[in-house]
C-alpha positions in Angstrom: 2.0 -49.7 -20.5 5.2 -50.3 -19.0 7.2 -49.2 -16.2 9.0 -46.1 -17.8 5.6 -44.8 -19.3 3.8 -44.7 -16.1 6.7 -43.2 -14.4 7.1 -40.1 -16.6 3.2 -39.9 -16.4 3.4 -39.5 -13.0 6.5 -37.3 -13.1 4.5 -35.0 -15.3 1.6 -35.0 -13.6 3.9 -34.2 -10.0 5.4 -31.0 -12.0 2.1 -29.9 -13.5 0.5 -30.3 -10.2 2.9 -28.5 -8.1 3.2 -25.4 -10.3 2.3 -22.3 -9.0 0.0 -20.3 -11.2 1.6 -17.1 -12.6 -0.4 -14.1 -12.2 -1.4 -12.0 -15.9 -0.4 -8.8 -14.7 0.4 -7.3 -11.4 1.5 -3.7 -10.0 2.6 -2.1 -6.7 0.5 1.0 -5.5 -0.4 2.9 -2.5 -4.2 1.4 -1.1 -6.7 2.6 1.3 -8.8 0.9 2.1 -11.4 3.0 4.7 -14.8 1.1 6.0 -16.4 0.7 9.4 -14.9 -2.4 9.7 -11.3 -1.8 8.1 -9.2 0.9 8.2 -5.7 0.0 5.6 -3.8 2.8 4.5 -0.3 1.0 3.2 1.6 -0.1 0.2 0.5 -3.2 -1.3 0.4 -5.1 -4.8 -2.9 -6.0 -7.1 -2.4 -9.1 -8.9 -4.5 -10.2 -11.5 -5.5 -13.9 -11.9 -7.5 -16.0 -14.7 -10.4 -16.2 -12.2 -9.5 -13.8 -9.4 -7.6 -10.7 -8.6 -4.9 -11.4 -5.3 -4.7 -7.7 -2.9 -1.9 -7.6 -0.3 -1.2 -5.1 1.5 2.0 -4.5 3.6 3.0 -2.2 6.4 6.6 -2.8 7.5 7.4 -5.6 5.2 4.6 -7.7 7.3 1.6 -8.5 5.2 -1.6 -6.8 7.0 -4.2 -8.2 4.4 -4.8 -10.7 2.1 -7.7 -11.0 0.0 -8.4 -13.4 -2.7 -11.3 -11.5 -4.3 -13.3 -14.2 -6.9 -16.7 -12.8 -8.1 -19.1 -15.0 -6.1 -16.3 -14.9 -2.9 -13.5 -13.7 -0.9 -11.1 -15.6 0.9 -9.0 -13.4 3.8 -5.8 -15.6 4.4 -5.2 -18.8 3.3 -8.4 -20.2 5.0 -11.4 -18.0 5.4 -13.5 -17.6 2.9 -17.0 -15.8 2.7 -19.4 -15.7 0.0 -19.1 -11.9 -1.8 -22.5 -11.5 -0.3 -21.5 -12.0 3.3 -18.3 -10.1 2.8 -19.9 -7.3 1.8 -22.6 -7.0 5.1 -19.7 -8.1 7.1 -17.1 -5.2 5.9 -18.8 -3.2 3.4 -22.6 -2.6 3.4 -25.5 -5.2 2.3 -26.7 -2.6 -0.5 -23.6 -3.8 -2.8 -23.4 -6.0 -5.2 -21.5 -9.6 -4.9 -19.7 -8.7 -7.7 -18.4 -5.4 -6.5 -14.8 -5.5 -5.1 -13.9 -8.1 -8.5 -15.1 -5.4 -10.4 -13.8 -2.2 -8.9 -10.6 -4.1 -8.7 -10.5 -5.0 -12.2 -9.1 -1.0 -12.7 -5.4 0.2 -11.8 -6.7 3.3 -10.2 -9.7 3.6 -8.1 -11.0 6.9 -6.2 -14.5 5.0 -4.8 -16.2 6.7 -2.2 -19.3 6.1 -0.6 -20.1 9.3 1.9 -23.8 7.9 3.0 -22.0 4.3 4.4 -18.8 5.7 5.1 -16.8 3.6 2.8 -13.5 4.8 1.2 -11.3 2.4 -1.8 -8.6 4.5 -3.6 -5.6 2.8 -5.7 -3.2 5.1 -7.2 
């Protein structure tokens, strides 16, 4: 290979690299978010990934939460991330599945209410 060839490989690869991935769909709504642990009542946008499903919520243009929400983890911020189980004892309650926030997520509107641990999710 020659000069030229290996440049515009590694141009390529630079571009490919660097892209940001496009979410598949995304929507604004009004979330609460109601636990023991959290209390969120704000504006925020649901996008929906290949693999995950990105929740921010904002309260006077000021993100207040980020959550990357995978089904086997959640990352809260760019750096913390915590298995789904030990999300889930941490802000939840240890009788849920790992998989629950991916899936209850997966849906535009949510009403999700929990009276015996006190947990409230609504998305509308």
């Amino acid at each position: 290979m020659n000069i030229k060839t290996i440049s515009i490989i590694i141009f390529t690869l630079f571009f490919i690299g660097c892209a940001s991935k496009q979410p598949l769909k995304s929507f604004s709504s009004t979330i609460i978010i109601k636990t023991p642990n959290m209390k969120y009542y704000d504006k925020g946008f649901i996008f929906y990934y290949q693999d995950y499903i990105k929740l921010q919520l904002f309260n006077i243009g000021t993100v207040v939460l980020d959550l990357d929400v995978y089904q086997d983890k959640i990352c809260k911020g760019t750096f913390e991330c915590l298995s789904a189980n030990d999300f889930n004892k941490q802000y939840l309650h240890k009788s849920y599945k790992s998989d629950f926030l991916f899936n209850l997520f997966k849906n535009k509107k949510v009403n999700y209410r929990d009276k015996k641990n006190n947990i409230l999710i609504k998305i509308r």
